[in-house]
C-alpha positions, 0 to 999 in steps of 0.5 A, spaced: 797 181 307 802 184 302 801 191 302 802 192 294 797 185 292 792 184 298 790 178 303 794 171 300 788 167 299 790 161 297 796 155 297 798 152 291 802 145 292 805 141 286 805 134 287 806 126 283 799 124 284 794 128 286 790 123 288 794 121 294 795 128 296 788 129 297 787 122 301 794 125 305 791 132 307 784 129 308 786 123 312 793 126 316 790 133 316 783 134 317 783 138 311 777 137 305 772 135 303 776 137 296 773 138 289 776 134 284 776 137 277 781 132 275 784 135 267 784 142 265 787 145 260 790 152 261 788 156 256 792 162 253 798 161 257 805 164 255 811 161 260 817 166 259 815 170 254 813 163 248 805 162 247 805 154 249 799 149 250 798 144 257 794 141 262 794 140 270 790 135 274 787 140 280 784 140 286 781 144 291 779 145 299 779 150 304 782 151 311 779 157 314 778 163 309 785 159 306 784 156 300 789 150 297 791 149 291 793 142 290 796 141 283 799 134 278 802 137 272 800 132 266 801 135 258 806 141 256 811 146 258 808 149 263 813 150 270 809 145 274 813 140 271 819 143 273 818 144 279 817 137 281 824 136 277 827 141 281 823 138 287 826 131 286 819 129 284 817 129 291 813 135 290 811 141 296 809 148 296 810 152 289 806 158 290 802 163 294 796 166 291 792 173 291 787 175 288 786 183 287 780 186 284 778 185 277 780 193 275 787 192 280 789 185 277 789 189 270 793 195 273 799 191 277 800 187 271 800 192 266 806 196 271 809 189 272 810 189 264 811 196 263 817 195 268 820 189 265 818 184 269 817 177 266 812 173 268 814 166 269 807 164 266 801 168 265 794 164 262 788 163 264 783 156 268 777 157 267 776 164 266 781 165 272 786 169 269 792 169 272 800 170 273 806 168 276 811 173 277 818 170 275 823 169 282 830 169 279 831 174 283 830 171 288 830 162 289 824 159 293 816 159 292 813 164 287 807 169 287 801 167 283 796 174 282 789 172 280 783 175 278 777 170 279 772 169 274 764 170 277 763 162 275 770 161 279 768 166 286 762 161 286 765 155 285 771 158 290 765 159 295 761 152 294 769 150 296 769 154 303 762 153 305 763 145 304 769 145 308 766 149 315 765 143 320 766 138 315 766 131 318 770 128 314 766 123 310 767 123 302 773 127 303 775 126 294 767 131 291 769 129 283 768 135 278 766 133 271 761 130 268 755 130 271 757 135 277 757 141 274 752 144 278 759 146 283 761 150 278 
C-alpha cells in the first residue's frame, strides 16, 4: 500500500498484440476470463503538457483483489507507443495503479500540480479519470492514479466476480457492440 495514494489495485502491461497477450495469461497463467473492449479513445488527454487525441485496444481480468490491465497502443502520441519502443517492442509492465476516492483523486492532483509536477499523461476512459505521474526522476515503471467512474466500478466488479473460481473456458469475453450490459 502507498502511504500517500492507497491500496495498488491494478497492472498495467503494454504489449504488440493484445490478442495474444490474453491467450498468453489465460492459457500459461490461469489468469481470466478477460473482458475485451477492444478500440477506445481516450478522451481529454494531455501528454507532457500538449492536448492530444489517441486510441488503445484494452483488456481486463482479475487476480484476486488485483486487477490487470493489458494494453495495445493503436493511434496518437500517447506514451504507450513509446514504451514499446523503448521495450524493443516486446512490451512488459508499464504501470501500477491506485484508485483514491473521488474528492482524494481531485486533491492529490491538485497538489502534484500546485507543486510543479508534470503529468506524463492525464485524461479520461470512459469516464475514468486518470494521471500518470511523470518519472524522469526516476527510470522504471510509472504511477498511474485513477479515479473510476460508477459505470467503470461496476464494470471493474463484473471483471472480478468473473474471475472467482474461473474454470478456464472462454477465456477472451468481447465487449462492443451487443455486450454492453458488462458495462
Amino acid at each position: 500500500m502507498s502511504k500517500f495514494y492507497g491500496d495498488v489495485r491494478q497492472l498495467g502491461y503494454v504489449v504488440p498484440d493484445i490478442k495474444a497477450a490474453m491467450q498468453h495469461w489465460a492459457d500459461g497463467l490461469g489468469v481470466g476470463p478477460w473482458f475485451y473492449l477492444g478500440e477506445v479513445a481516450v478522451e481529454d488527454a494531455i501528454v507532457k503538457g500538449k492536448t492530444m487525441s489517441g486510441s488503445l485496444k484494452m483488456a481486463l481480468a482479475n487476480s484476486g483483489d488485483l486487477q490487470i490491465e493489458l494494453i495495445e497502443p493503436v493511434k496518437g502520441a500517447l506514451p504507450y507507443h513509446d514504451f514499446l519502443d523503448e521495450t524493443g517492442g516486446v512490451g512488459g509492465l508499464q504501470h501500477l495503479s491506485s484508485w483514491p476516492a473521488p474528492d482524494q483523486f481531485e486533491k492529490i492532483v491538485e497538489a502534484h500540480k500546485k507543486s510543479g509536477d508534470d503529468f506524463l499523461i492525464e485524461g479520461k476512459i470512459s469516464g475514468t479519470k486518470f494521471v500518470y505521474l511523470d518519472s524522469q526522476t526516476h527510470h522504471g515503471t510509472l504511477f498511474e492514479l485513477a479515479s473510476p467512474s460508477d459505470q467503470s466500478k461496476r464494470f471493474f466488479k463484473r471483471v472480478k466476480d468473473a474471475s472467482i473460481d474461473w474454470d478456464g473456458s472462454d477465456p477472451i469475453v468481447p465487449i462492443g457492440a451487443g455486450r454492453a450490459e458488462y458495462l
